[in-house]
N, C-alpha and C positions, 0 to 999 in steps of 0.2 A: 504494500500500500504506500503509493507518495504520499508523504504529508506534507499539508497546508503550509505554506511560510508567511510567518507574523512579524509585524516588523512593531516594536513595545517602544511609544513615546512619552518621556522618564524612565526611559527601562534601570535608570542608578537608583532613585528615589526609594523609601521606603516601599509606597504600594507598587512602581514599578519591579522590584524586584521580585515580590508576590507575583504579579501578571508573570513576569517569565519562569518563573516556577513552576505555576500552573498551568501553562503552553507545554512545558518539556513534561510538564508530568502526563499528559494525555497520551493517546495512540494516534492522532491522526494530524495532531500539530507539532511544528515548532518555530522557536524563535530562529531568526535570520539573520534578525539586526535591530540595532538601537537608537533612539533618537535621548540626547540630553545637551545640558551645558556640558558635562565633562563628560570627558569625552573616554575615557577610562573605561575599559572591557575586561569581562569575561571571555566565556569561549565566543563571543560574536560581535562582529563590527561593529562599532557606537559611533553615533555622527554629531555633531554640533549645530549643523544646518543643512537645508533642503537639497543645496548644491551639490555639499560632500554627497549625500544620498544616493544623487543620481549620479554622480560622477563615480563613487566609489563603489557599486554597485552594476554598473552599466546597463545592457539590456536589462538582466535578471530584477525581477522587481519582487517584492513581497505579495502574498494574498490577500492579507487583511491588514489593517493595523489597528491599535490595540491604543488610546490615548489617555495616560492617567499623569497630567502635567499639570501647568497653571494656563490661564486664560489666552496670555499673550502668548504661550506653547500652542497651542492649541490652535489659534488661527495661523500659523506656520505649518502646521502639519496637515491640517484640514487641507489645504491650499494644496498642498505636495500629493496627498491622497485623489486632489477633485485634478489635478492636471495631471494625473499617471492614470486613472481610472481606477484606481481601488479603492472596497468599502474601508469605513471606518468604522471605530467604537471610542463615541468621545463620552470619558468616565469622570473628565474635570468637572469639579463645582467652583461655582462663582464666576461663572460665565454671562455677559450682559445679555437686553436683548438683543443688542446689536450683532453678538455671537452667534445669538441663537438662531437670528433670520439671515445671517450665513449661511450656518449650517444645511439650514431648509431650502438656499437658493443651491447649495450646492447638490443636495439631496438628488435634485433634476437630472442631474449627471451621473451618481454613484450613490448606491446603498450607503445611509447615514443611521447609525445608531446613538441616541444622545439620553444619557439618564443623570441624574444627580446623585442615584443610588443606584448600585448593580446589585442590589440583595434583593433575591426570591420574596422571601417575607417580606420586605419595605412595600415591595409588589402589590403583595399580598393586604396589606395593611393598608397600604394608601386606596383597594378597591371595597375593602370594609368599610371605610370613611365615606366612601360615596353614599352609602344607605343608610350610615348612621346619621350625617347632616342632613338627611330631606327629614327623617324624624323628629329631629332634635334639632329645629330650627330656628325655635325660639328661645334656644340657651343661649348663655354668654361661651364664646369657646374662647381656648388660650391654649397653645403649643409653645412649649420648650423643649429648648434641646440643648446637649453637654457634649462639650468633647476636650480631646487634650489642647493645653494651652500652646502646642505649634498651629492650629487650625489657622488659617487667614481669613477665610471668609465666614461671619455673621451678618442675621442669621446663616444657618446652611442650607443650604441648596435644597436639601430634604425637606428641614421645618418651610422652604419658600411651596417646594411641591405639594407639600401635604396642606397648605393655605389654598394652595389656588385648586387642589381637587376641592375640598369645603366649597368654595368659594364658587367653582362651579357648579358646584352639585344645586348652590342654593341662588342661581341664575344673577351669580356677580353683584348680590345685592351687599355685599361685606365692603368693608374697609380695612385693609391689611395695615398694621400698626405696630413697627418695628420698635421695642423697648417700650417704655410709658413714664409719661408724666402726668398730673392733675388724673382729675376722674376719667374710668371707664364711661366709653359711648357704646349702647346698644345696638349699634351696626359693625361693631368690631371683630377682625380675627387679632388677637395679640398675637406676635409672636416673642419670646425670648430667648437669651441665649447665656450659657455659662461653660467658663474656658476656665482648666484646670488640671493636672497632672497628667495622665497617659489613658484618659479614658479614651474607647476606639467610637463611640457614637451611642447618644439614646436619646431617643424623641416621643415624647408627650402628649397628649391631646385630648383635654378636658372639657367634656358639657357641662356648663352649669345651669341647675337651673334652681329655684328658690326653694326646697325641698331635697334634693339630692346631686350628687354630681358622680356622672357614668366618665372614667377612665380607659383610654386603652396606651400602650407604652410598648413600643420595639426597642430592646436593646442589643447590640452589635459586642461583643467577647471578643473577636479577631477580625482583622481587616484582611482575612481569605477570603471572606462569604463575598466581600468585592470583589477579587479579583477570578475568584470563581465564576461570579456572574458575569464578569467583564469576556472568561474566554467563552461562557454559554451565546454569548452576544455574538461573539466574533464568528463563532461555526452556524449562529442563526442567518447571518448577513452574506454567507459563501452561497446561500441559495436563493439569495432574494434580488428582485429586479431597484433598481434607482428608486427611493424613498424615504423618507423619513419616519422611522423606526424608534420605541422605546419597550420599556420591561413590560407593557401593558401587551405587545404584539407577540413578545418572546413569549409571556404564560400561555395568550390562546393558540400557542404553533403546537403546544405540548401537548 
């Protein structure tokens, strides 16, 4: 059997390192090469920029790639992905929307996979949410979420997703409200956020209403279940025509 060739952007980084891990641990992938600032390798090419890529690289090009970097990584590599023809899997958080409708113009061209969470259950969680806010419409709701004090971006990309599911479930009538001051308003989703030692991610999401308050809470142990769902993405995108792709597409392929 050939296997798929992934090309892991941040492949030095913590979670990149995870991604290529779990590529060489399958049967039907592996890494090929790497995209970071350093440029420092293992057993496979690491590149610094798009040029080295193609140049050091030549014809042969990877099958998918694999994106777990920062923002301004990301539209570098997108670019490099949509002008070779291959899919991607962008795993960064804190991506604008200017990113995002990138992504989606690129999409036109090459299978785009874009999530803020690659975890099954976040999945999973974020479509329970949908049914519990058309019930619970008339609660106050408030999401938080923790993680370790290297995170960059607040809120996360998750607690921003798991708003704007709410948010659509209840036809955009919410006003999303990053931290707080003075009183709570009736139209709000709060979101907050708290940064502190090596927790890996746990996110919150509380109906109140004047009589009881219903809880649900995903919390994350290791930052595999990412990179796990990062390469389930990447072997979903080998079959699929030009589009724009998230975990909601990946559950119902399964």
């Amino acid at each position: 059997m050939t296997k798929k060739k992934v090309l892991v952007s941040g492949c030095n980084g913590k979670m990149g390192e995870l991604v290529c891990s779990a590529v060489n641990d399958t049967e039907d992938m592996e890494v090929m090469c790497g995209f970071d600032r350093v440029s420092s390798s293992g057993n496979f090419p690491v590149f610094s920029n798009n040029k080295e890529i193609y140049v050091g690289l030549g014809d042969l090009l990877p099958d998918v790639v694999i994106d777990f970097t920062a923002p301004v990584a990301t539209r570098s590599i997108a670019e490099f992905a949509k002008n070779n023809n291959i899919p991607i899997v962008v795993a960064t958080t804190g991506l604008s929307e200017s990113d995002i409708s990138s992504l989606k113009t690129f999409s036109k061209t090459i299978p785009v996979f874009q999530s803020a969470n690659m975890s099954f259950d976040v999945a999973l969680f974020k479509n329970i949410l949908k049914a519990m806010a058309v019930q619970l419409s008339d609660c106050d709701i408030e999401i938080s979420e923790t993680h370790h004090n290297r995170k960059k971006d607040a809120p996360s990309g998750t607690a921003k997703m798991l708003a704007d599911t709410i948010n659509e479930a209840l036809g955009n009538s919410k006003v999303l409200v990053y931290g707080r001051e003075g009183q709570r308003q009736k139209n709000e989703i709060g979101l907050s956020s708290i940064r502190g030692g090596n927790i890996v991610g746990e996110h919150t999401v509380q109906f109140f209403s004047e009589n009881e308050t219903l809880e649900i809470k995903h919390t994350s142990y290791s930052r595999k279940v990412f990179a796990d769902g990062a390469v389930k993405a990447a072997r979903f995108l080998l079959t699929k025509e030009p589009g724009f792709y998230n975990m909601d597409d990946l559950i119902a392929s399964m």
